[in-house]
C-alpha positions as CSV (number, residue, x, y, z in Angstrom):
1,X,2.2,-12.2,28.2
2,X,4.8,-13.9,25.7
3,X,4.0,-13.4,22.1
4,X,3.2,-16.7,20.6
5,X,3.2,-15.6,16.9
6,X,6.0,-17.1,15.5
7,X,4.7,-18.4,11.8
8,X,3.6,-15.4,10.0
9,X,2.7,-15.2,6.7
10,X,3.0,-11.4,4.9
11,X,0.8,-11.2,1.8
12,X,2.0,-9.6,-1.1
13,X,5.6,-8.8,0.3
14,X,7.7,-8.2,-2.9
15,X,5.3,-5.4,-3.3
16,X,6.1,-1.8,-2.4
17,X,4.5,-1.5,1.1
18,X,5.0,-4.9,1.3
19,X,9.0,-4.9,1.1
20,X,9.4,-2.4,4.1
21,X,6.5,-4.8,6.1
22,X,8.8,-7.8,5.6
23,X,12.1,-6.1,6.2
24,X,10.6,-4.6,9.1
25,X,9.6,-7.8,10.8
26,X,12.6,-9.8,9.5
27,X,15.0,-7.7,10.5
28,X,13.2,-6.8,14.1
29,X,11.9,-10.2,15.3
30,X,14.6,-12.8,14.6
31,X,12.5,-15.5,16.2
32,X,9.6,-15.9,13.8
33,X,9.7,-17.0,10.8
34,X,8.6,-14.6,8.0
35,X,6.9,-16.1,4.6
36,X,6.3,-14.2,2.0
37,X,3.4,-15.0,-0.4
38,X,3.6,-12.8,-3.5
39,X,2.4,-13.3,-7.0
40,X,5.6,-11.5,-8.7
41,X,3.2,-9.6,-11.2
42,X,4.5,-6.1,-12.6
43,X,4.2,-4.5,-9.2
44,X,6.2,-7.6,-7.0
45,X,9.9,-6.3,-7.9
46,X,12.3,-9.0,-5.8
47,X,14.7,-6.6,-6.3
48,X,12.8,-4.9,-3.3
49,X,14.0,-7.5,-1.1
50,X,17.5,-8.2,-1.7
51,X,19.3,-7.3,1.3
52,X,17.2,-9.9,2.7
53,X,16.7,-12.7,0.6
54,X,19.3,-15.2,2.3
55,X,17.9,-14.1,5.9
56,X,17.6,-17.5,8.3
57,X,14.1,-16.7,9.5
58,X,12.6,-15.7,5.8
59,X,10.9,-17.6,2.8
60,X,9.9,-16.5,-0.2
61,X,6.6,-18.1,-1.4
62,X,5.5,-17.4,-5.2
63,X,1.5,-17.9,-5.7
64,X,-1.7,-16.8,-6.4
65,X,-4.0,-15.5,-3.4
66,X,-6.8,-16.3,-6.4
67,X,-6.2,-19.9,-6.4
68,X,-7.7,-21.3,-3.3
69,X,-6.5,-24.7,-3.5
70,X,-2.8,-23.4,-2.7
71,X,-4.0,-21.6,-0.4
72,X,-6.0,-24.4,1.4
73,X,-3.1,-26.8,0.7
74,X,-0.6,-24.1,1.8
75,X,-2.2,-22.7,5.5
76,X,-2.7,-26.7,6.3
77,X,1.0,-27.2,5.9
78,X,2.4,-24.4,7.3
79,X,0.4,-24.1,9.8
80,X,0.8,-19.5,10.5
81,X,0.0,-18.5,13.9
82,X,-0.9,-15.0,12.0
83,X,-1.6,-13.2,8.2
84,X,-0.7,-9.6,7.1
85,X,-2.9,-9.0,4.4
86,X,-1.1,-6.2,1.9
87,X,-1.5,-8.4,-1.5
88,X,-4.1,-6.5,-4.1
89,X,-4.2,-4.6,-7.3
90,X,-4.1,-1.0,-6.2
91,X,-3.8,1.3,-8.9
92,X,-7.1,3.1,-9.3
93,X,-6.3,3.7,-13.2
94,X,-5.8,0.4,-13.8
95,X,-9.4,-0.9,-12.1
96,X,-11.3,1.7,-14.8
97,X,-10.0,-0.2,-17.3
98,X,-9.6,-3.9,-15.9
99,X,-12.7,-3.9,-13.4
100,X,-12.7,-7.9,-13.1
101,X,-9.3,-8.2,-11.8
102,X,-9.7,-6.3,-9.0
103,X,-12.6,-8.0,-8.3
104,X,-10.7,-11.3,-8.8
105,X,-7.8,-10.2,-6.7
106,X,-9.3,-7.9,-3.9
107,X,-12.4,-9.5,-3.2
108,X,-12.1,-13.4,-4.2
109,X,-8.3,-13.6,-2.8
110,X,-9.1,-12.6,0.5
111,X,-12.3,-14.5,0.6
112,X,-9.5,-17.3,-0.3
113,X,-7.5,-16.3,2.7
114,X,-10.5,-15.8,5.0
115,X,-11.3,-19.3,4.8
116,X,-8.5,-21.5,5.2
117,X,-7.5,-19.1,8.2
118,X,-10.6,-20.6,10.2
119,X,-9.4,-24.0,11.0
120,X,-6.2,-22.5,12.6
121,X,-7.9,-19.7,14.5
122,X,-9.8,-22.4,15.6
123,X,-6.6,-24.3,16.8
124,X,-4.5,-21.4,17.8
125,X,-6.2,-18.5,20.3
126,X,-3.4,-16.3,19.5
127,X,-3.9,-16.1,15.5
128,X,-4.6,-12.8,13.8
129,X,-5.9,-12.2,10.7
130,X,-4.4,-8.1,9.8
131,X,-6.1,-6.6,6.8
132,X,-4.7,-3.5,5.1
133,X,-7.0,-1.4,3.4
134,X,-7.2,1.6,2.3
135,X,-8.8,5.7,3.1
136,X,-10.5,5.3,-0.5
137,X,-13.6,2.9,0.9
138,X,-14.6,5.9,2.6
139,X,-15.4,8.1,-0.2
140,X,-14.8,12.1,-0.9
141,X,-14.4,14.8,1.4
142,X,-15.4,18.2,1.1
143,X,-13.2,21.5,2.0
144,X,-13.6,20.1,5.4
145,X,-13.6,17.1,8.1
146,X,-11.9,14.0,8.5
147,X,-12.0,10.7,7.8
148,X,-12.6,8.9,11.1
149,X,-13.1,4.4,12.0
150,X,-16.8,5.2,12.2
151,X,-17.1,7.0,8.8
152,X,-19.4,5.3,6.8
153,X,-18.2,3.8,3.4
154,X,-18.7,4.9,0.0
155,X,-16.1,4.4,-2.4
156,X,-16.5,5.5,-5.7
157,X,-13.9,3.6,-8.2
158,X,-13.5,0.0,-9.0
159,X,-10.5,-0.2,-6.6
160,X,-12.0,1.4,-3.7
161,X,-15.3,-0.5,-4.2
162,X,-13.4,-3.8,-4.1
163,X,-11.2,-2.9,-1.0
164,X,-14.4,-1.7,0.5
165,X,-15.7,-5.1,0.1
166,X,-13.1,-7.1,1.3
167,X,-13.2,-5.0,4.2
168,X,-16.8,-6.1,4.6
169,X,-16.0,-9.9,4.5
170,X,-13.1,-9.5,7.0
171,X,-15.8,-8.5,9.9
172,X,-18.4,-10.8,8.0
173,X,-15.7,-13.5,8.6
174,X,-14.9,-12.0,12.3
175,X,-18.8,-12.0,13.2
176,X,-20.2,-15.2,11.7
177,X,-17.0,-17.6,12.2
178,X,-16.0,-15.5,15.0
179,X,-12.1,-15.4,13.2
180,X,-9.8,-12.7,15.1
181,X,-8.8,-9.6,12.6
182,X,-7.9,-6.1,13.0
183,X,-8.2,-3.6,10.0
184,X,-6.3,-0.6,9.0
185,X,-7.1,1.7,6.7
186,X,-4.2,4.5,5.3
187,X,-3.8,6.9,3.2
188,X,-1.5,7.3,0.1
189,X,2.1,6.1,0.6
190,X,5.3,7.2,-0.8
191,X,8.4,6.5,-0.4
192,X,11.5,3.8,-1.8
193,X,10.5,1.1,-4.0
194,X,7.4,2.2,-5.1
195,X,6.4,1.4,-8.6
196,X,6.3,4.3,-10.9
197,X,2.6,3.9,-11.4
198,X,1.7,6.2,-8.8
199,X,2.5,10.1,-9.0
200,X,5.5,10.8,-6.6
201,X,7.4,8.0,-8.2
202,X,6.0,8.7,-12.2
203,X,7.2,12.1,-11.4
204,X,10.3,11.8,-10.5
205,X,11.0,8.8,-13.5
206,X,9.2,11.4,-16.0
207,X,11.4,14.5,-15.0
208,X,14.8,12.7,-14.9
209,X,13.9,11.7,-19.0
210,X,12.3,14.9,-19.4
211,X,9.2,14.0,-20.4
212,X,5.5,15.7,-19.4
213,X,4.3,15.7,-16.0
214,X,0.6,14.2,-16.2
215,X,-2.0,16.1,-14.0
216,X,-5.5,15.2,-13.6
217,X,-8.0,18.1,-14.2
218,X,-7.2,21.2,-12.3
219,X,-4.4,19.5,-10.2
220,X,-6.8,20.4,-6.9
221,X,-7.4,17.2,-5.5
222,X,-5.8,17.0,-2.5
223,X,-4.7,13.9,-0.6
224,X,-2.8,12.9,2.8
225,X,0.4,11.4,2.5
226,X,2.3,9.3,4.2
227,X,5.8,8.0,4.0
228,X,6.0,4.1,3.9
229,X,8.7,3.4,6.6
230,X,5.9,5.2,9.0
231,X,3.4,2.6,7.7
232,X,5.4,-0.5,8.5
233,X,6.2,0.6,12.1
234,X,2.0,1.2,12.3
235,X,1.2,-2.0,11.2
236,X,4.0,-3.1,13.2
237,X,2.0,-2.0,16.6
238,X,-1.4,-2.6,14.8
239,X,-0.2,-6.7,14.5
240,X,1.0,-7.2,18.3
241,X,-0.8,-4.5,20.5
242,X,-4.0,-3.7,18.2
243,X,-7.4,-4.9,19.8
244,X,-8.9,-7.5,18.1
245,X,-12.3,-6.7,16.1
246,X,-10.7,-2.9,16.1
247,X,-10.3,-1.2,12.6
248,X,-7.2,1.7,13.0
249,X,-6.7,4.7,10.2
250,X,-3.0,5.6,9.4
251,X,-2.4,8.8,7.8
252,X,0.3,11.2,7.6
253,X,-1.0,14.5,8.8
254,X,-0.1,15.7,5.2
255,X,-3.0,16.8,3.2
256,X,-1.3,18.4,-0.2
257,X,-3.1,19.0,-3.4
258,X,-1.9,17.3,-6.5
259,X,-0.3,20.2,-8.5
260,X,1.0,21.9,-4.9
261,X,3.2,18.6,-4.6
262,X,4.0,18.4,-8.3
263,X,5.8,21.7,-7.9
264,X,7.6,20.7,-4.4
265,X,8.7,17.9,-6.1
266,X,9.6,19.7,-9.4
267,X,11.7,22.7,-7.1
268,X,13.7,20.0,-5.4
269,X,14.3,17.8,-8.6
270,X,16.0,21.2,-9.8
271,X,17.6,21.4,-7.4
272,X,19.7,17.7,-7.7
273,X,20.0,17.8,-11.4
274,X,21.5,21.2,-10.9
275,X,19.3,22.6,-13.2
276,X,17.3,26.3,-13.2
277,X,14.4,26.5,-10.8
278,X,11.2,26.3,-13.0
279,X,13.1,24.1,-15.5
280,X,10.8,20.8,-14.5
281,X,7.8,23.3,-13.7
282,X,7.5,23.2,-17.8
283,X,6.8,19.8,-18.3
284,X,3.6,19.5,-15.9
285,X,0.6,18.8,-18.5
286,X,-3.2,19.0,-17.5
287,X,-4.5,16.1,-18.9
288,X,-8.6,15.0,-19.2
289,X,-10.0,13.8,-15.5
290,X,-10.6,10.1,-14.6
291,X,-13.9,9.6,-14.1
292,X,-15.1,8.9,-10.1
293,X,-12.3,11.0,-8.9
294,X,-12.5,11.6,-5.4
295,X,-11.8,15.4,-4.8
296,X,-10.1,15.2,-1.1
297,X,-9.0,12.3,1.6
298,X,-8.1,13.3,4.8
299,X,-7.5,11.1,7.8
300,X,-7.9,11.2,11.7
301,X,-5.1,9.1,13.2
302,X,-6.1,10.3,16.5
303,X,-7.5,6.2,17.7
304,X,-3.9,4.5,16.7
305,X,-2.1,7.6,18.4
306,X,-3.8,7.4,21.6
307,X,-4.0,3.5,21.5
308,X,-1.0,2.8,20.4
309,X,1.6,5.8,20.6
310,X,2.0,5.8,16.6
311,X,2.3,9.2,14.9
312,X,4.6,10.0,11.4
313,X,8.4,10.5,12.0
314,X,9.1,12.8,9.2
315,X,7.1,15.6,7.7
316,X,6.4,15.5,4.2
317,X,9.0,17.7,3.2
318,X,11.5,15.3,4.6
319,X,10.5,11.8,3.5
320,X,9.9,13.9,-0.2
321,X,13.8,14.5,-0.2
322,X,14.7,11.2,1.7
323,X,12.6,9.5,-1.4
324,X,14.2,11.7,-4.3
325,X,17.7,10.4,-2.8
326,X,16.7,7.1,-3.5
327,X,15.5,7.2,-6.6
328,X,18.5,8.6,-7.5
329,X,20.8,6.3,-6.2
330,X,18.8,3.5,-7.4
331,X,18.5,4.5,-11.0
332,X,19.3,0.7,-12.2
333,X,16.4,-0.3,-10.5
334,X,14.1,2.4,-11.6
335,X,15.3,1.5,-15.3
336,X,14.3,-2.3,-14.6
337,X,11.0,-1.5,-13.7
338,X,10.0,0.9,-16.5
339,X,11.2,-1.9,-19.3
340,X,8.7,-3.3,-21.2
341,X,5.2,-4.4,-20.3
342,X,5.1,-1.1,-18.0
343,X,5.6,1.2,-21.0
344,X,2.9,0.0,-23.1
345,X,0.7,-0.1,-19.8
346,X,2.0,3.4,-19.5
347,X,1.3,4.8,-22.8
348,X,-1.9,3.5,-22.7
349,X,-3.4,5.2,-19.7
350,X,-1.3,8.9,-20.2
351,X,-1.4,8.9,-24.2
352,X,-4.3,11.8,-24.3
């Protein structure tokens, strides 16, 4: 049967995951027309989407999922035959100290976007609603087991509780107003154009200027990682061939603890600086824990595999190098990033 979603509208697509989604679909489906809703705050880098900016088939649209107004005003006019969900504050540092906005952002947005969705699923039995959430809603693992669809939730930060809950209104939505949706749920990403908030990218800013490596605790929590140009074919599949009412986990089949990785990623640095192996070891620094830090995510991407033929391209090893290399031969805009607001926010959360 033809495809009849044409109008699709990518939330938060200046944003890392974000970028590859939109490029992705852009580049692959020349017959819709992509819009991209992003609210350009520290994390929404259009920088991200240059090679793309004067496609035919894409639109750059700067608001606020918070403001529900624009968004009623804007789903009337445009009329989307489908929404990819991936605008949110994600950085669960940031939602310790600055609960509300997550709140604000997570919950309330999508709550925004839930709504005026209805009156065109109502008008168009093709429209999807695709929500991308994240392995966190489901809690901490022990030594062993898997995170699997049916786990039950129990997040344990400010972030996680507020994906958790917009993950809750997405099937409220789907059950009481009977709106289409799919959910997915992945594990960390890495990869280009990530923000240099999160560890892979931090690193690899912190060791090129030489400065400490910050490592929560023991450095033994251990999370599954998966590289981001894996994630945008998955929600590729998960947006045209995933049932509705279905929620899907991504993950990488990479579980690695924290300081394990920091020293991959220190070995290889070493090894394009063409410096002495151990020299980027030195600056790792154990710093105090965050409080509600989960000790270990794993996840079972056995249902999107067998449903829908998706399983990582690269091992971790790989996309680690393939990311490195950009970084490095995208220093201009790693140095445009980490300019002001970012260092204060910086300093701030890594200054013990």
């Amino acid at each position: 049967m033809e495809n009849t979603r044409k109008n699709i509208l990518i939330t938060g697509g200046a944003g890392f995951i974000g970028s590859h989604v939109v490029r992705r679909f852009v580049n692959t489906y020349k017959e819709y027309q992509i819009y991209n809703l992003d609210a350009l705050t520290y994390a929404g880098n259009l920088e991200n989407l240059k090679d793309i900016e004067d496609a035919p088939n894409y639109s750059l649209i700067k608001g606020d999922i918070t403001h529900s107004d624009f968004i009623s005003d804007l789903f009337s006019k445009k009329k989307f035959d489908g929404v990819i969900h991936l605008a949110a504050e994600s950085h669960v540092d940031r939602s310790i100290t600055e609960p509300l906005s997550f709140v604000k952002t997570n919950v309330l947005g999508t709550v925004n976007l839930l709504s005026a969705s209805l009156e065109l699923a109502n008008n168009n039995q093709d429209f999807i609603f695709y929500h991308i959430s994240t392995d966190e809603v489901y809690g901490a693992l022990g030594k062993e087991g898997l995170f699997s669809e049916t786990t039950p939730y129990s997040p344990n930060s400010p972030y996680s509780a507020s994906k958790a809950s917009s993950d809750h209104f997405v099937r409220a939505y789907g059950e009481t107003y009977g709106l289409p949706y799919v959910i997915s749920n992945c594990s960390n990403n890495y990869g280009p154009n990530q923000f240099p908030e999160k560890l892979i990218p931090l690193f690899i800013n912190n060791i090129i200027h030489n400065k400490p490596l910050p490592v929560y605790g023991d450095g033994k929590y251990t999370r599954d990682w998966l590289y981001v140009k894996d994630h945008a074919e998955a929600i590729d599949l998960v947006f045209h061939h995933g049932k509705r009412g279905e929620t899907y986990n991504i993950g990488g089949f990479n579980e690695w603890r924290n300081i394990d990785l920091t020293k991959v990623l220190c070995r290889v640095m070493d090894k394009k600086l063409n410096q002495l192996e151990g020299t980027s070891e030195e600056l790792i620094t154990f710093v105090k824990n965050r409080p509600g830090h989960d000790l270990r995510y794993a996840i079972d991407a056995s249902k999107i595999y067998k449903e829908l033929g998706w399983k990582p391209s690269v091992t971790f090893e790989e996309g680690l190098e393939k990311t490195i290399d950009w970084y490095f031969d995208n220093l201009e805009w790693l140095r445009h990033v980490t300019s002001g607001d970012y260092r204060e926010y910086y300093k701030k959360q890594y200054q013990q």
